[in-house]
C-alpha positions as CSV (number, residue, x, y, z in Angstrom):
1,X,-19.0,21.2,-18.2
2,X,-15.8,19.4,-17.1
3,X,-15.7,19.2,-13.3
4,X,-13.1,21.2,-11.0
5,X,-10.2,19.2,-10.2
6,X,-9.5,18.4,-6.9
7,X,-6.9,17.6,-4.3
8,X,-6.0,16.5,-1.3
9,X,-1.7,16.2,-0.5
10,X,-0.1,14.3,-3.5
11,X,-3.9,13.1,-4.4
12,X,-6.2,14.0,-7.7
13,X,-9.9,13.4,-8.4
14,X,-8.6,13.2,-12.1
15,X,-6.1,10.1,-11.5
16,X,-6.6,6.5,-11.3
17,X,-5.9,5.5,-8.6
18,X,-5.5,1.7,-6.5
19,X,-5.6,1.9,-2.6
20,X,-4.3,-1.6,-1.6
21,X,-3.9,-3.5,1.8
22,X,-6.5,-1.3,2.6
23,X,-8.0,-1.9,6.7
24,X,-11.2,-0.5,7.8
25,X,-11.4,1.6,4.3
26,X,-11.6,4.8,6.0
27,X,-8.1,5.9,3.5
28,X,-9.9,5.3,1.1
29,X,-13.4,6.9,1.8
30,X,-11.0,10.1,2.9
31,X,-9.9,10.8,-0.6
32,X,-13.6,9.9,-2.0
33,X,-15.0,12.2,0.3
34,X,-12.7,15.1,-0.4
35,X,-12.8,14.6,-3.7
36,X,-16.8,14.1,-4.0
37,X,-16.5,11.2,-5.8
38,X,-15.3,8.0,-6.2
39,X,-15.5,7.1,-10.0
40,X,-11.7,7.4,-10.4
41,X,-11.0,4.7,-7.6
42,X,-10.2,1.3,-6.9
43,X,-9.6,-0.1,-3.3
44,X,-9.0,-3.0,-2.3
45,X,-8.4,-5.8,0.7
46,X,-6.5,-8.7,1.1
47,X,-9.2,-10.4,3.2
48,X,-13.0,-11.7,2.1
49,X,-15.8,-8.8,3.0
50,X,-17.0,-11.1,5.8
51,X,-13.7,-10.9,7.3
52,X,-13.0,-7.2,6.8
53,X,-16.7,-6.7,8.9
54,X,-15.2,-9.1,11.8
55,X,-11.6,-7.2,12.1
56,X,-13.1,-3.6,11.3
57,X,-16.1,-3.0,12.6
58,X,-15.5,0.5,11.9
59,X,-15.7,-0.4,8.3
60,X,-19.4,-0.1,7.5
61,X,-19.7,3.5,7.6
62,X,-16.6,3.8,4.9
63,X,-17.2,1.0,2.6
64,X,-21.6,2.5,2.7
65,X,-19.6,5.8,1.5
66,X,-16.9,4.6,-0.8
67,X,-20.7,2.8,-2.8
68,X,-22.7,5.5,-2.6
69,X,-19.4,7.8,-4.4
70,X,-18.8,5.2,-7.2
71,X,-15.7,3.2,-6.0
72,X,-14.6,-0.2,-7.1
73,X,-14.3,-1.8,-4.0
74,X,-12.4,-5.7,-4.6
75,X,-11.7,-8.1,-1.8
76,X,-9.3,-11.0,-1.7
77,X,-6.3,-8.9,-3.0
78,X,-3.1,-10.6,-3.0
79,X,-0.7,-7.5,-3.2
80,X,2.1,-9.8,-4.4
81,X,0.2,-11.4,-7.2
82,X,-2.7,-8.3,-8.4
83,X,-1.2,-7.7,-11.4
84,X,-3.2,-11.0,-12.5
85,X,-6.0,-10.6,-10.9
86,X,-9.0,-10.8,-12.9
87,X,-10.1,-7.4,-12.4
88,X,-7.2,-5.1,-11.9
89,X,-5.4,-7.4,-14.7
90,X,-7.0,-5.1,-17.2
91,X,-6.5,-1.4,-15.8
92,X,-3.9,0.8,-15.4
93,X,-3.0,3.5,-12.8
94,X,-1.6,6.5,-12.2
95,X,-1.2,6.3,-8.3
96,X,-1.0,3.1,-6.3
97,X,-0.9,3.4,-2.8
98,X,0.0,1.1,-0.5
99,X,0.0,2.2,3.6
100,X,1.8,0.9,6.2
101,X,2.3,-2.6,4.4
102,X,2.7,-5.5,6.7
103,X,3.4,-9.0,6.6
104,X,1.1,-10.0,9.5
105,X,1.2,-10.4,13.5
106,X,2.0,-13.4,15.5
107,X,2.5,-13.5,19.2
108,X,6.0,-15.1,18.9
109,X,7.3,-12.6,16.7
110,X,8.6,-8.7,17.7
111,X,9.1,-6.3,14.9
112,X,12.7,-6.6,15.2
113,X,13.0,-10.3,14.9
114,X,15.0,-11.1,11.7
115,X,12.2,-13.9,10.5
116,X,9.5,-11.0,10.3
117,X,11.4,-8.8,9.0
118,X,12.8,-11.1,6.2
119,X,8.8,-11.7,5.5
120,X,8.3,-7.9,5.2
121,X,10.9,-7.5,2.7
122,X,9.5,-10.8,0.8
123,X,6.1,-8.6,0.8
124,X,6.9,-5.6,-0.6
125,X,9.5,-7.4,-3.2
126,X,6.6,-9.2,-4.6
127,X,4.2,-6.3,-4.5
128,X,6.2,-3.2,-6.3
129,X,7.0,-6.2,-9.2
130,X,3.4,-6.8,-9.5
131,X,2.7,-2.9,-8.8
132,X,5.2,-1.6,-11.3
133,X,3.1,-3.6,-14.3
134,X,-0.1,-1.6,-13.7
135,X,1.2,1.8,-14.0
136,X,0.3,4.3,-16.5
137,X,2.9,6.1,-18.6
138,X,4.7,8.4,-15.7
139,X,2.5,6.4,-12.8
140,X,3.7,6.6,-9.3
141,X,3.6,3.8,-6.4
142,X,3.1,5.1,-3.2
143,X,4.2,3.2,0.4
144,X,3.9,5.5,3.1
145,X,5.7,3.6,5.7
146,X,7.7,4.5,9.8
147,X,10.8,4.8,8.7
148,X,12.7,4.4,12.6
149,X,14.0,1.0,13.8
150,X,13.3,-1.4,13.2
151,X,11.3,-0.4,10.4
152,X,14.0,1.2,8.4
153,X,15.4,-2.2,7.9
154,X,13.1,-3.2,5.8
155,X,15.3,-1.4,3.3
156,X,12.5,0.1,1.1
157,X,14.3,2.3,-1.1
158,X,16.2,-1.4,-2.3
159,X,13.6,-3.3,-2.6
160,X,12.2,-0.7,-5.1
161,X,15.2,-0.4,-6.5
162,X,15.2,-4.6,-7.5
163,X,12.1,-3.8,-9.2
164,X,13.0,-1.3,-11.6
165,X,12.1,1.5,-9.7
166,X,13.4,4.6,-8.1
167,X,12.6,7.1,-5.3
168,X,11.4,10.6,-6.8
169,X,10.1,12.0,-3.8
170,X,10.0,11.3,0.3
171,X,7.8,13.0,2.0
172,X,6.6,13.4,5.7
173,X,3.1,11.6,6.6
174,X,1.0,13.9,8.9
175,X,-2.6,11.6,9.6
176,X,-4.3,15.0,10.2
177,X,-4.0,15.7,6.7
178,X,-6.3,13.2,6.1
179,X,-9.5,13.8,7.7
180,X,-11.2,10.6,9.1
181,X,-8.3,8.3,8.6
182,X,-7.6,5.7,11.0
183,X,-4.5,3.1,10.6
184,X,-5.2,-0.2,11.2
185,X,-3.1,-2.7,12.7
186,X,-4.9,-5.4,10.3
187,X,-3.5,-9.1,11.0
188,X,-5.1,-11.7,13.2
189,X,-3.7,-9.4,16.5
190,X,-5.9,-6.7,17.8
191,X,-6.6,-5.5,14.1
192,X,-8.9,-2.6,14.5
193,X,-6.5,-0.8,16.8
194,X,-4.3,1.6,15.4
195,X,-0.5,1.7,16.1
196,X,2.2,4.4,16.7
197,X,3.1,6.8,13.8
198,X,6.9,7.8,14.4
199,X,8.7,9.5,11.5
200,X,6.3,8.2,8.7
201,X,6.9,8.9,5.4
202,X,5.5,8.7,2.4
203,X,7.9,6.9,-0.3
204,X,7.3,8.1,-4.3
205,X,8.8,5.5,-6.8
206,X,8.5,5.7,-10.3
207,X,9.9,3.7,-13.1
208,X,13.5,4.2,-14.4
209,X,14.9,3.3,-17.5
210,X,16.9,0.4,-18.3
211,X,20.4,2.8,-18.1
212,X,19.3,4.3,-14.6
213,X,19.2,0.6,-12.7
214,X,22.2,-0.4,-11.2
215,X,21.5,-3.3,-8.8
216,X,18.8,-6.3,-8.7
217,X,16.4,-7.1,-6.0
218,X,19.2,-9.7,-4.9
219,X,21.4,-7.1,-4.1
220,X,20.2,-7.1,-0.7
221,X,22.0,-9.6,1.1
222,X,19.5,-11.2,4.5
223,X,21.7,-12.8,6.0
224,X,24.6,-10.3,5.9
225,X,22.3,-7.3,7.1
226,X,20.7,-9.2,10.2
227,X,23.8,-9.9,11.2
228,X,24.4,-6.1,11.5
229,X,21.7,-5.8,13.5
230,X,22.3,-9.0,15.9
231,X,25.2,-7.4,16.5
232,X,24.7,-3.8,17.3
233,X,21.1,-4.9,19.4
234,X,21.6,-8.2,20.6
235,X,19.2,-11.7,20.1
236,X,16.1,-10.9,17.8
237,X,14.4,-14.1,19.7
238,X,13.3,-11.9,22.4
239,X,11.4,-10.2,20.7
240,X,-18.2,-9.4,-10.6
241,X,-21.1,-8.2,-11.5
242,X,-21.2,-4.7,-11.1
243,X,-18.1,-4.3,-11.9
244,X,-17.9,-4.1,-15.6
245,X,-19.1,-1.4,-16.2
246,X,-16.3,1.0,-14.2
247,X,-13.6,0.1,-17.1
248,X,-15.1,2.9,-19.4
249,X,-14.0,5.2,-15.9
250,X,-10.7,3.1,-15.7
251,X,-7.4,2.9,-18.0
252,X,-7.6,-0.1,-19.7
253,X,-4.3,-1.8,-21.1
């Protein structure tokens, strides 16, 4: 008897889908949870296990979960680079996610300093190329992402855009719709600790044909737009063993 499918916002227990940049797992073990198994998931982190134990202790409980339900969990994830990973190289998806992506925290650096920011936008360039190769026919990539300044500089909807890629659907990103999740700052910086979730969204892109694309991921000039923003706020300075066996679960290219 084929089991009930079930759902949780924009998520299915019958898609595949890759959680990546994942923190202390606990996105992941929601969606596992709810839908009371894990078979039809993949998540992932950019750091080694041992590391993920040392920045998220609260990591334990959701990764002792995400086994016990069936999920592939991989570490070492470069997001920029995952559609040749060993592993990942030989599945497709129907839903990648990607939360609150982040190019990392240094103490001389404010989230409005033009240098981070141009290393945000280098981030999510690389990752929806890599992203936009492991979807399935009519696949989605997800980025739920604060969309205030200086945030909205990032110019998602472009970046997308360079990769072939359009926005089907925006959506507002309430955390209490996801029972037991807890952002993660992640980084070197206080990484267990959450962080502020003003005017979050989460950002549907899909594929678009070839007619549909009008610009490249070049279009978006650096230098031009931060010197919009110097102007209008002033200086930025202040501021595999087991694993095998899952691809029968999995979409295989």
């Amino acid at each position: 008897m084929k089991k009930k499918e079930r759902w949780i916002q924009h998520y299915s227990s019958s898609q595949k889908i890759l959680l990546v940049g994942e923190g202390d797992f606990s996105f992941s073990a929601c969606l596992a949870r709810h839908f009371g198994s894990a078979v039809n998931m993949v998540a992932t982190s950019a750091d080694s296990s041992g590391m993920v134990g040392t920045k998220h202790w609260s990591s334990e409980t959701h990764l002792e979960e995400l086994e016990r339900l069936g999920c592939v969990v991989l570490y070492n994830v470069d997001v920029k680079e995952m559609n040749r990973h060993p592993i990942l190289t030989r599945m497709q998806f129907d839903v990648i996610v990607f939360n609150f992506p982040h190019a990392g925290h240094f103490p001389f650096l404010r989230e409005r300093n033009v240098q981070l920011i141009k290393m945000h936008r280098e981030l999510l360039k690389s990752f929806f190329k890599s992203a936009r190769e492991m979807l399935s026919g009519g696949g989605e990539i997800h980025v739920t992402h604060r969309d205030d300044y200086p945030y909205d500089r990032w110019k998602l909807e472009k970046l997308a855009k360079g990769a072939g890629l359009y926005l089907k659907e925006k959506v507002e990103f309430h955390k209490k719709d996801y029972p037991g999740y807890h952002n993660k700052r992640g980084g070197d910086i206080n990484s267990n600790k959450t962080f502020p979730l003003n005017e979050c969204y989460t950002f549907k892109f899909s594929v678009i044909t070839p007619k549909k694309v009008g610009g490249d991921i070049n279009d978006i000039d650096d230098d031009e737009e931060m010197e919009e923003d110097s102007a209008s706020t002033g200086s930025f300075d202040d501021e595999v063993d087991g694993i095998l066996p899952v691809f029968s679960r999995l979409h295989l290219k």
